[in-house]
MARPA-884431 format. One line per field, with one value per atom (N, C-alpha, C): atom name; x, y, z; residue number from 1; residue in one letter. Coordinates in Angstrom, 3 decimals, decimal comma. Example, Ala and Ser with C-alpha at 12.3 -4.5 7.8 and 13.67 -1.06 7.14 Angstrom:
BEGIN
atom = (N/CA/C/N/CA/C) $
x = (13,190/12,300/13,200/12,850/13,670/12,900) $
y = (-5,690/-4,500/-3,300/-2,250/-1,060/0,030) $
z = (7,800/7,800/7,800/7,080/7,140/7,870) $
n = (1/1/1/2/2/2) $
res = (A/A/A/S/S/S) $
This chain:
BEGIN
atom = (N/CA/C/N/CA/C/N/CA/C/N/CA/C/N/CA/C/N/CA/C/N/CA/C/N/CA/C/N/CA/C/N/CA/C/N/CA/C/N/CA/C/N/CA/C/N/CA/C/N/CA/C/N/CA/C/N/CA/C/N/CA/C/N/CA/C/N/CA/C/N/CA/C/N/CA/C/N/CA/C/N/CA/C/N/CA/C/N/CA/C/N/CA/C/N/CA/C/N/CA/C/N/CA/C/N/CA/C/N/CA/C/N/CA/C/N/CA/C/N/CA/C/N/CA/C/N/CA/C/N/CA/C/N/CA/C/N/CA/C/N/CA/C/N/CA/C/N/CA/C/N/CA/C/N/CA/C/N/CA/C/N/CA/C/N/CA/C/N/CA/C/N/CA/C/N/CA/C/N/CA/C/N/CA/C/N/CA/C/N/CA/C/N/CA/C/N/CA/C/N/CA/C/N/CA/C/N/CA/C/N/CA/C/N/CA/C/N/CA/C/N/CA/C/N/CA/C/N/CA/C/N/CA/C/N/CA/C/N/CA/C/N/CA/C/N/CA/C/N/CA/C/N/CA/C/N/CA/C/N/CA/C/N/CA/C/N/CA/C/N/CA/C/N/CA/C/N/CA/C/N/CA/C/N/CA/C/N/CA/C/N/CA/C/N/CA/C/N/CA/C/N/CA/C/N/CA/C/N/CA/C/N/CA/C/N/CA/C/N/CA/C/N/CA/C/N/CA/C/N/CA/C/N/CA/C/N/CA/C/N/CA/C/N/CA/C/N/CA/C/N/CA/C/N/CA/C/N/CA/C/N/CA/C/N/CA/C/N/CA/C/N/CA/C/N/CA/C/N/CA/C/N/CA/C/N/CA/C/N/CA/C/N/CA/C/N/CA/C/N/CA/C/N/CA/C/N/CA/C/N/CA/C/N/CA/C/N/CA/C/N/CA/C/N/CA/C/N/CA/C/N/CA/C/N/CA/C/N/CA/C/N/CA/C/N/CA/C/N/CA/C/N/CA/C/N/CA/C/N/CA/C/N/CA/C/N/CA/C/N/CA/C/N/CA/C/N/CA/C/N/CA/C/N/CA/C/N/CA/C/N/CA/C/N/CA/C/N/CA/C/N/CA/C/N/CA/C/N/CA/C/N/CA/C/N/CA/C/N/CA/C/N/CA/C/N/CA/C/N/CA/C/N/CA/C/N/CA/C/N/CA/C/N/CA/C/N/CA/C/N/CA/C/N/CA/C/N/CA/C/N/CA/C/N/CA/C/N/CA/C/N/CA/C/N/CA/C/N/CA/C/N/CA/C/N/CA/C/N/CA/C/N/CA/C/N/CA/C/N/CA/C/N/CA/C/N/CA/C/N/CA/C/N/CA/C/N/CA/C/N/CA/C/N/CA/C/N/CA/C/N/CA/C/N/CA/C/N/CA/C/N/CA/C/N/CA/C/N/CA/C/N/CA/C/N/CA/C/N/CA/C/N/CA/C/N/CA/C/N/CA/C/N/CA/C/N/CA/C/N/CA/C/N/CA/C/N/CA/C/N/CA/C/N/CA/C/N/CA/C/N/CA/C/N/CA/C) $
x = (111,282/110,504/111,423/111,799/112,344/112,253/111,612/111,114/109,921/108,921/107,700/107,549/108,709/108,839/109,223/108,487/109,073/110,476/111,411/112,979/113,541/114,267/114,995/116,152/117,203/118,785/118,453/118,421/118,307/117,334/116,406/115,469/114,054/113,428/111,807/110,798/109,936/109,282/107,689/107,292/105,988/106,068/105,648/105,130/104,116/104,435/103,537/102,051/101,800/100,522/99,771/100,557/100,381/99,612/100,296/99,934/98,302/97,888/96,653/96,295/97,323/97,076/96,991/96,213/96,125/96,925/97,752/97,966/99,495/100,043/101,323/101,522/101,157/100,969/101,800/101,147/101,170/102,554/103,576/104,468/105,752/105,648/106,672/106,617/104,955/104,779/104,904/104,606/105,144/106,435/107,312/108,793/109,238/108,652/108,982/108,652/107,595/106,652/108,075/108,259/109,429/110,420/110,905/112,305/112,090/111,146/110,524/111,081/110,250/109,654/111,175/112,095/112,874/114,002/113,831/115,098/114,577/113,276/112,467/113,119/112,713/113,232/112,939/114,263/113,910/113,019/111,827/110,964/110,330/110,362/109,837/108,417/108,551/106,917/106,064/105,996/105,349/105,113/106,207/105,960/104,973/105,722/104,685/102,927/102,888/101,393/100,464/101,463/101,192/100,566/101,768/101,705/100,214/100,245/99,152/97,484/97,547/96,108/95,872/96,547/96,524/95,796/94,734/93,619/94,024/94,268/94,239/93,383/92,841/92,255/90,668/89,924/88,196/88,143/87,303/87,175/88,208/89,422/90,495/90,627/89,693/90,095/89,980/88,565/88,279/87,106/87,448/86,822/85,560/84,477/83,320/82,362/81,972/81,613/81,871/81,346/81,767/80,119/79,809/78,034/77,575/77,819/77,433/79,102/79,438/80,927/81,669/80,882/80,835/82,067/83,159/83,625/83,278/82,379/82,324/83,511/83,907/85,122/84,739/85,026/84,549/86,187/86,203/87,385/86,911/85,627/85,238/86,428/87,204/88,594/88,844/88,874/89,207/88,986/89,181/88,289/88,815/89,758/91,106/90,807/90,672/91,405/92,603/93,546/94,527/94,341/93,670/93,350/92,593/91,638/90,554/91,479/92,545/93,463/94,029/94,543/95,768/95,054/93,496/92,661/92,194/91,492/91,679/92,504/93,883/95,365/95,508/94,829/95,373/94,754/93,427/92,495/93,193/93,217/93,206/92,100/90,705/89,575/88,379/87,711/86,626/86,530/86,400/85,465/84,316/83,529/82,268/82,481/82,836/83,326/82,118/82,024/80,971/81,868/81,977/82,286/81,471/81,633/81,278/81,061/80,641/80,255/80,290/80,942/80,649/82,534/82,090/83,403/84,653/85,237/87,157/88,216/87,120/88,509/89,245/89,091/89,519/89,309/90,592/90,000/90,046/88,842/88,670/88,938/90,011/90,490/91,469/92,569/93,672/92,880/91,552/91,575/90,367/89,870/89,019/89,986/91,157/91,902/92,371/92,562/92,959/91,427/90,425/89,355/89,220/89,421/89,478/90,710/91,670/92,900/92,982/92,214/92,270/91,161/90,602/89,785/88,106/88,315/86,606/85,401/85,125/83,832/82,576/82,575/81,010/81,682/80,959/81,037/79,642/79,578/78,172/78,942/77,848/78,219/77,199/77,511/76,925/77,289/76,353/76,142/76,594/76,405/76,570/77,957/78,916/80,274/79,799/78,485/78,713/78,512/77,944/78,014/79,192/80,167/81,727/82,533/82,129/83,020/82,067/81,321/80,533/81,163/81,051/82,465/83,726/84,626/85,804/85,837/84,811/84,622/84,469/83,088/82,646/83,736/84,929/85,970/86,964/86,476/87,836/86,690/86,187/84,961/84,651/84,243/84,264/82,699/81,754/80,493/79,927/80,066/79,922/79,752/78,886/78,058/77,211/76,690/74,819/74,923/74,136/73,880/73,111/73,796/73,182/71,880/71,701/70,098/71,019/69,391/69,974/70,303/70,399/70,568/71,250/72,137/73,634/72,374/71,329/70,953/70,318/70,163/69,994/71,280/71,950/73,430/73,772/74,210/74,318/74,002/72,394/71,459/71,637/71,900/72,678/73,728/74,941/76,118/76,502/75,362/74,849/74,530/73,506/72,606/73,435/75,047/76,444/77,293/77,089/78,092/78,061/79,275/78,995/79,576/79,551/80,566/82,268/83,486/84,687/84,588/83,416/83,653/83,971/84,780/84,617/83,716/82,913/81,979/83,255/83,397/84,451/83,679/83,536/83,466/84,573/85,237/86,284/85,873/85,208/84,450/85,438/86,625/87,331/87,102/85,866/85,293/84,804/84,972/84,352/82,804/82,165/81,148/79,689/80,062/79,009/77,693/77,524/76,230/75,189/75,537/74,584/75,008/76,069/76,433/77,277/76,996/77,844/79,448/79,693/81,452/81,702/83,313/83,167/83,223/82,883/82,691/81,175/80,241/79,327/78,693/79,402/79,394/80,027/80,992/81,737/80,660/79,861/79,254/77,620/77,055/76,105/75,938/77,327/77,974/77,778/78,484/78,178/77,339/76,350/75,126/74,324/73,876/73,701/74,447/75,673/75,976/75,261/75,372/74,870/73,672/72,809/70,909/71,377/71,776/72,279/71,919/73,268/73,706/72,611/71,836/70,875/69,317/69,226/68,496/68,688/69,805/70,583/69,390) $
y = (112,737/111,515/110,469/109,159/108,238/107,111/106,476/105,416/104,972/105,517/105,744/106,412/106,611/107,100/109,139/109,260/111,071/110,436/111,257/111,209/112,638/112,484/113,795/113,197/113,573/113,328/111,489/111,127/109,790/109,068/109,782/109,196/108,839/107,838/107,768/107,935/109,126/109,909/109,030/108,793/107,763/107,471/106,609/106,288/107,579/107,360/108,486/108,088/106,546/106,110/106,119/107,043/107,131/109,016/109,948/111,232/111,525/112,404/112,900/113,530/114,324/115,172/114,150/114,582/113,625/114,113/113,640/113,854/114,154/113,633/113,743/115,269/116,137/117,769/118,385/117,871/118,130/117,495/116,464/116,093/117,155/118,297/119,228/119,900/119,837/121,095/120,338/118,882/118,312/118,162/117,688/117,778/119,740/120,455/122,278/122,118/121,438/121,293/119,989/119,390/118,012/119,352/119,808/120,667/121,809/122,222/123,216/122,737/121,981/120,976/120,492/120,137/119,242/119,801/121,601/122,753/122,944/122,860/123,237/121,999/120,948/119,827/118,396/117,440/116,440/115,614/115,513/114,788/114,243/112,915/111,922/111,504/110,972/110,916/111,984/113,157/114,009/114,517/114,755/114,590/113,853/112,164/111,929/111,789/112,278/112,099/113,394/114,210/115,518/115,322/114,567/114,324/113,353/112,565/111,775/112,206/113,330/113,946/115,203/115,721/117,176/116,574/116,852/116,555/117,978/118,654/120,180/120,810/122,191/123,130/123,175/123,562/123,465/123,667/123,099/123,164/122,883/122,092/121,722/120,256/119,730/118,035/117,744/118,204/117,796/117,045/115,558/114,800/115,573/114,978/115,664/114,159/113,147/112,426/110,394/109,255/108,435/107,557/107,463/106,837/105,686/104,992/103,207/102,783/103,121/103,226/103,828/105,289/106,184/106,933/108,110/108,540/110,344/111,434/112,798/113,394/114,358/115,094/116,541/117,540/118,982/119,554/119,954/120,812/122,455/122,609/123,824/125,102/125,032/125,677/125,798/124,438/124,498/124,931/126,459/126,952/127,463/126,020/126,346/125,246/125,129/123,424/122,891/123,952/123,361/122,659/122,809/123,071/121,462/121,883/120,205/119,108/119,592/117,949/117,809/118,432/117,902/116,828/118,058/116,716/115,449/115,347/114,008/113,037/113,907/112,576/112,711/113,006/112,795/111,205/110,705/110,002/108,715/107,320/106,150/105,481/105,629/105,120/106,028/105,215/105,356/107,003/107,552/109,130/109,639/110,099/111,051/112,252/113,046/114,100/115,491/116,762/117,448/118,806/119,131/120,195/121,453/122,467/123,476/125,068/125,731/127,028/128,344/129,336/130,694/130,657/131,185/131,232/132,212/132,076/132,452/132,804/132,615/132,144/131,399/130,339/129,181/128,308/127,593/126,308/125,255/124,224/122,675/121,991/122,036/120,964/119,840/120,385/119,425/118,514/119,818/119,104/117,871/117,965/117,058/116,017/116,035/114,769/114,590/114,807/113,913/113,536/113,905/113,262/111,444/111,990/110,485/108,980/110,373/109,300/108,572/109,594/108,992/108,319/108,080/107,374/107,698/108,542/109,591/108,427/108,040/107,133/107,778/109,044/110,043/111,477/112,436/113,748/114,517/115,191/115,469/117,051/117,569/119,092/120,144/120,670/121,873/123,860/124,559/126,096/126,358/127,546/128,134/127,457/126,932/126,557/125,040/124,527/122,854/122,695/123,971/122,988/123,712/124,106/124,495/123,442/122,887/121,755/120,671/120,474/119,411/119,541/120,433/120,322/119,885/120,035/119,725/118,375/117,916/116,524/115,590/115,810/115,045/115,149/116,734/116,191/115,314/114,651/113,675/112,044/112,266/110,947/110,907/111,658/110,943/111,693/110,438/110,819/109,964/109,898/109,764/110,840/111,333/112,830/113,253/114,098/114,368/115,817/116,324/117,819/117,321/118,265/117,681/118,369/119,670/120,531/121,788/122,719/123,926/124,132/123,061/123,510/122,456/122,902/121,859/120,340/119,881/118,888/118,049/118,917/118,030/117,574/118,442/117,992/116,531/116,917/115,627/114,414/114,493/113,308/113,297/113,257/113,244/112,096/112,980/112,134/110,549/111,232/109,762/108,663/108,860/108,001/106,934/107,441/107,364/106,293/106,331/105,950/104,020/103,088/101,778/102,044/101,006/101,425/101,075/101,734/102,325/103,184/103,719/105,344/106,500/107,471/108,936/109,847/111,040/111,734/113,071/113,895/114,841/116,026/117,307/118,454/119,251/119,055/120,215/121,223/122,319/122,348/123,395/123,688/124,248/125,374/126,315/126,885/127,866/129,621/130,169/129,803/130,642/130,036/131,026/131,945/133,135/132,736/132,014/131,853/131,727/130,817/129,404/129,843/130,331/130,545/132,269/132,254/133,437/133,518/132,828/132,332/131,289/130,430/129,255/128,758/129,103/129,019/128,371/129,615/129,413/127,392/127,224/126,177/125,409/125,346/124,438/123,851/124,929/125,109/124,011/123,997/123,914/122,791/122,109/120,658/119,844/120,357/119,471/119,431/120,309/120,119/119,042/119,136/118,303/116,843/116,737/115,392/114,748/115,571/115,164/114,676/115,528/115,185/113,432/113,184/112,241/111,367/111,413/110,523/110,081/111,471/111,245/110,776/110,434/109,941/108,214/107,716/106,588/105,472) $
z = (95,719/95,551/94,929/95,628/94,967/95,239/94,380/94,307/95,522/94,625/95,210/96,912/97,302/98,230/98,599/99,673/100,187/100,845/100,457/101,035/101,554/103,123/102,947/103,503/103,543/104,166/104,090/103,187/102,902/104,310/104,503/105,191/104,555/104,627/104,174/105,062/104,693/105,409/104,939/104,018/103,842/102,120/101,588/100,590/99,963/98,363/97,544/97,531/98,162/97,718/99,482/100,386/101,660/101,954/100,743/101,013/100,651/101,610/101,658/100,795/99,889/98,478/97,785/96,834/95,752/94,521/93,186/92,499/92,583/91,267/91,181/90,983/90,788/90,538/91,892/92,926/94,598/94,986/94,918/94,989/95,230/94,602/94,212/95,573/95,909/96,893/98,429/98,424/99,080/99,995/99,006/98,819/99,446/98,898/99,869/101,413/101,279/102,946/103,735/103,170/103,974/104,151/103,438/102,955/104,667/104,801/105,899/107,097/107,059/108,578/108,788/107,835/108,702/108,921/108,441/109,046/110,263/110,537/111,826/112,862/112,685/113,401/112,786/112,905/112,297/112,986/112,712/113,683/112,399/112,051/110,791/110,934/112,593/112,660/112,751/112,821/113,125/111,250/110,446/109,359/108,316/108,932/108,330/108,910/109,802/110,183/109,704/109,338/108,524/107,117/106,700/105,134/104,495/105,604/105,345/105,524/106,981/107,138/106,086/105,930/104,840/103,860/103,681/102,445/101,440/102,143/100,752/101,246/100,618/101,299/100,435/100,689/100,476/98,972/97,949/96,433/95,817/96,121/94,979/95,737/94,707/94,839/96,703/97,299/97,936/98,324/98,719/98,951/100,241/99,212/99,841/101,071/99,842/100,306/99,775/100,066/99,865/99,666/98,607/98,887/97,377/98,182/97,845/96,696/97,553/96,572/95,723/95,628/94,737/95,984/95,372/95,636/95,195/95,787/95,061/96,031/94,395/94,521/94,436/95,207/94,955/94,438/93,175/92,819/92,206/92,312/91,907/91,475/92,460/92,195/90,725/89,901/88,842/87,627/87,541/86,758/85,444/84,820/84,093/83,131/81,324/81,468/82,118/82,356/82,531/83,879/84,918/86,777/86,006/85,300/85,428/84,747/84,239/83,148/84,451/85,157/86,447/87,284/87,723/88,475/87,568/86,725/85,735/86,167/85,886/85,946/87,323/88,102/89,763/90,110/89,021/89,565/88,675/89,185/88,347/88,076/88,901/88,701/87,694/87,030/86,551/86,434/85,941/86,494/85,461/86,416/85,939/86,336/84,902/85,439/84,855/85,761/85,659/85,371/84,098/83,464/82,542/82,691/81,851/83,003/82,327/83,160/82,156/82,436/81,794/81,509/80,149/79,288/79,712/79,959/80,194/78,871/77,703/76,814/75,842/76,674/76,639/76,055/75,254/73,994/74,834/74,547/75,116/74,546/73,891/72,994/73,225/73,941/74,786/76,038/76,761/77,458/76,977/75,588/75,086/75,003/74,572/74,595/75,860/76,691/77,961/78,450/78,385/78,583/77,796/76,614/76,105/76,281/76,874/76,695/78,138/79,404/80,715/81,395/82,041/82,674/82,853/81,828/82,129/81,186/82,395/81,460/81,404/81,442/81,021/81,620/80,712/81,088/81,599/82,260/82,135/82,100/81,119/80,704/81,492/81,897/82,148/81,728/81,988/81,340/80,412/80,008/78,441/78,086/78,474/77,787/77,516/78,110/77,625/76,042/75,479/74,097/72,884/73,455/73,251/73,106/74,487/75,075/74,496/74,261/72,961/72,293/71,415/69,980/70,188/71,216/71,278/71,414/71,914/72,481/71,537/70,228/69,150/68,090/67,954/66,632/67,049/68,638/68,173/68,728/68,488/68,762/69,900/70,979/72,143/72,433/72,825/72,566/74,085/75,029/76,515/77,402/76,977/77,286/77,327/78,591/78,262/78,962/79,085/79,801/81,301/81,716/83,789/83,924/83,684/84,194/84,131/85,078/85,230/86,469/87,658/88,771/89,263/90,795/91,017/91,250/91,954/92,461/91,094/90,213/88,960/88,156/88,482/87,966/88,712/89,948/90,591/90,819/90,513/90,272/88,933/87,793/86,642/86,442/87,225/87,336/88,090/89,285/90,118/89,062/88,518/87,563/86,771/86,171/85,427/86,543/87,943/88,457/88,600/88,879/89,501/90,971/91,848/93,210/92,297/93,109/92,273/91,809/91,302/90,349/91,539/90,519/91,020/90,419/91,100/90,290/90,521/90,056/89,734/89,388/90,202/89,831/89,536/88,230/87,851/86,645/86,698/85,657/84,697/84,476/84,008/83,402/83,998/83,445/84,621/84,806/85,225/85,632/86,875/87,467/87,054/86,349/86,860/86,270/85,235/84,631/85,294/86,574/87,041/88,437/89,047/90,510/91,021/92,199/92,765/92,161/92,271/92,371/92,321/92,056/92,750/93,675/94,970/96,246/96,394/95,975/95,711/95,048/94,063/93,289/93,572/94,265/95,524/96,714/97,400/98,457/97,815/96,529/95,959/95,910/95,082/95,227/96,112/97,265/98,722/98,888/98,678/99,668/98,943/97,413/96,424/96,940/97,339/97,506/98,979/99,680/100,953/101,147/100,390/99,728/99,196/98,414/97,966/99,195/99,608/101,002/101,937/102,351/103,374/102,465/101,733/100,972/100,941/101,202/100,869/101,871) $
n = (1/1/1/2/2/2/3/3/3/4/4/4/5/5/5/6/6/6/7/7/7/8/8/8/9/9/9/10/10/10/11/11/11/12/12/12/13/13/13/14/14/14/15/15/15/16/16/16/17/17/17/18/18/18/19/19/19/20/20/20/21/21/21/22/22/22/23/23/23/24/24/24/25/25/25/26/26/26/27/27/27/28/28/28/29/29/29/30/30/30/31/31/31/32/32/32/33/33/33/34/34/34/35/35/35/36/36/36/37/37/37/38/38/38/39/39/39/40/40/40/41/41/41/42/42/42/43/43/43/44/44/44/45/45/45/46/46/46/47/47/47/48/48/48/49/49/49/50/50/50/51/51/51/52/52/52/53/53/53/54/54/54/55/55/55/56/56/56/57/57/57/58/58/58/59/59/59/60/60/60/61/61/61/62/62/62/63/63/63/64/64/64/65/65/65/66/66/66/67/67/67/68/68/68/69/69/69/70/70/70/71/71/71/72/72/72/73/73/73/74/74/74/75/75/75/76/76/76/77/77/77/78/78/78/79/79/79/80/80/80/81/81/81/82/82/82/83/83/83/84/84/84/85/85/85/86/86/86/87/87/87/88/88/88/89/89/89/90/90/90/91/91/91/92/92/92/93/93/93/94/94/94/95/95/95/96/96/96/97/97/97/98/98/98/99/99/99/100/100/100/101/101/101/102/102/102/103/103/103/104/104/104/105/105/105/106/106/106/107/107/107/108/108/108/109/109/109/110/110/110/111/111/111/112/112/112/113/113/113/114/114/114/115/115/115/116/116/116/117/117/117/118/118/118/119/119/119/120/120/120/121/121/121/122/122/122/123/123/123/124/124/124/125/125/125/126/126/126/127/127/127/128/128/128/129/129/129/130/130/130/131/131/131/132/132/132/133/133/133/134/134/134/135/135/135/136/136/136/137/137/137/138/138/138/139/139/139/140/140/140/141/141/141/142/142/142/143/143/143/144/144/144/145/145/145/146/146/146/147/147/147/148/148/148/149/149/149/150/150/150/151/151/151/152/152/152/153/153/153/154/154/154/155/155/155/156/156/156/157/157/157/158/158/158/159/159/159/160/160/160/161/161/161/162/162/162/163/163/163/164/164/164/165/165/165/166/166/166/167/167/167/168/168/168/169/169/169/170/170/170/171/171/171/172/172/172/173/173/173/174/174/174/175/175/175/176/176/176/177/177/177/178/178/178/179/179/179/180/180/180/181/181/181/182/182/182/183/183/183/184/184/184/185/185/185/186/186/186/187/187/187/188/188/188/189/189/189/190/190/190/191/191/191/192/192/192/193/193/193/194/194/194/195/195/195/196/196/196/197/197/197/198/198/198/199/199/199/200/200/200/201/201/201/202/202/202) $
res = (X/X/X/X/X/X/X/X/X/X/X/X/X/X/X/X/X/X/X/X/X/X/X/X/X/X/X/X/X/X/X/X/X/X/X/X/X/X/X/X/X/X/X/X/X/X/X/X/X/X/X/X/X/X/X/X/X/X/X/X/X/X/X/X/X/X/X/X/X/X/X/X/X/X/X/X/X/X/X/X/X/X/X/X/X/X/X/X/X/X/X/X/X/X/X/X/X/X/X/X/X/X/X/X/X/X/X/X/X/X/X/X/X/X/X/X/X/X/X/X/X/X/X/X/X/X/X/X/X/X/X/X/X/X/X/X/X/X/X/X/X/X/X/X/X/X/X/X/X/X/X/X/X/X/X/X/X/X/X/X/X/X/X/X/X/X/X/X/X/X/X/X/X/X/X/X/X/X/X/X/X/X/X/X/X/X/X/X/X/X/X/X/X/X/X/X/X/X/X/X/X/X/X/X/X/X/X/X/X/X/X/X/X/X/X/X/X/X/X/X/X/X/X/X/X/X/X/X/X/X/X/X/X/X/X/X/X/X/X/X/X/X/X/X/X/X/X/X/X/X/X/X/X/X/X/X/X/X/X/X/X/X/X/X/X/X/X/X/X/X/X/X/X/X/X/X/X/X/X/X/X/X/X/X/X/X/X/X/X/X/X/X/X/X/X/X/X/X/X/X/X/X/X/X/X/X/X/X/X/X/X/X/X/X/X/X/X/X/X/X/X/X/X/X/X/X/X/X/X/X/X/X/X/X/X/X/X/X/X/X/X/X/X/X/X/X/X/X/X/X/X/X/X/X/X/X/X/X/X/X/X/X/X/X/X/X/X/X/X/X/X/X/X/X/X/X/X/X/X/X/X/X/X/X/X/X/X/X/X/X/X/X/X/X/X/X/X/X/X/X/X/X/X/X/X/X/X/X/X/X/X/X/X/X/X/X/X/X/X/X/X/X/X/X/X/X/X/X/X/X/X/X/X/X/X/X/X/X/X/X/X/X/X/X/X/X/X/X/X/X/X/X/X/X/X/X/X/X/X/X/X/X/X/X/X/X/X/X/X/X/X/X/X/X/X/X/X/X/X/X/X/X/X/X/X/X/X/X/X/X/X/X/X/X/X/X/X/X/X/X/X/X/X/X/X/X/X/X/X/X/X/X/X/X/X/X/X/X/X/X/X/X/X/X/X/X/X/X/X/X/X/X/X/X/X/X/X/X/X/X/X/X/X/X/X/X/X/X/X/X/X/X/X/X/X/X/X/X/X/X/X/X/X/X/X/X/X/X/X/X/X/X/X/X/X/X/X/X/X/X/X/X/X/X/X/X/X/X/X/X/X/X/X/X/X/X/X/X/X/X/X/X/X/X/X/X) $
């Protein structure tokens, strides 16, 4: 990557603000995928028409739907703080982000501060870990938070309620799924459908 650009043998293959992945995280894995393709054959356009459609694969920072300007994100995948801070900093706009689930472990504390330090203008908490992740949240002041329900379509109509057009609504819930869902597939799968109700409601 140099200067805002994908490069290989001093060629520019597209702009960073051109790739279909989102997030500077994805760049690395990017850059392996150029490195591939162009022992295979140097073919630039074919590259980049690659680079640009590749959205990523189902529940990690995939764009689900787009409704009244609202942007929902399914990352269910993320069942890490570390997995939900990456998606956070992937985003520059607004976010409503929908976190919590069944415990892993795991302290919410770092990722209570990148919540405050990046773009998250509401959290909505959900299952037994949301009021964990309440605490991590209130010792460093950050009080833009409510609990979604017990089920994904109350969650969603929740986060909706939070949004202006520009916002993102963000499912990264950094947090195992079992409380409230099968898996996160399951809670991936729950999401969409919840957003779509949305949509066709519109």
């Amino acid at each position: 990557i140099k200067n805002g650009y994908v490069e290989i043998a001093n060629e520019q293959i597209c702009s960073t603000s051109e790739l279909g992945l989102l997030g500077e995280h994805n760049w690395q894995n990017v850059c392996a995928a150029v490195t591939v393709a162009w022992q295979i054959g140097q073919d630039t356009d074919k590259i980049r028409q690659v680079l640009k459609d590749f959205n990523g694969l189902e529940h990690r920072l995939e764009l689900v739907k787009v409704i009244d300007g609202v942007s929902y994100y399914d990352d269910s995948f993320g069942t890490t703080p570390e997995t939900a801070i990456v998606a956070i900093e992937s985003f520059k706009q607004p976010i409503i982000l929908i976190i919590g689930g069944s415990d892993k472990g795991a302290s919410y504390d770092d990722l209570a501060m990148t919540i405050k330090k990046n773009a998250v203008k509401s959290v909505v908490l959900i299952g037994n870990q949301g009021p964990r992740i309440e605490e991590s949240l209130t010792k460093i002041n950050y009080a833009d938070y409510q609990y979604g329900g017990d089920n994904m379509q109350s969650i969603v109509t929740t986060a909706q309620s939070l949004t202006k057009p520009g916002d993102v609504v963000l499912l990264s819930p950094a947090c195992a799924s079992f409380d409230m869902f099968n898996n996160y597939k399951d809670r991936g799968d729950k999401f969409k459908q919840a957003v779509l109700r949305l949509a066709s409601n519109d």
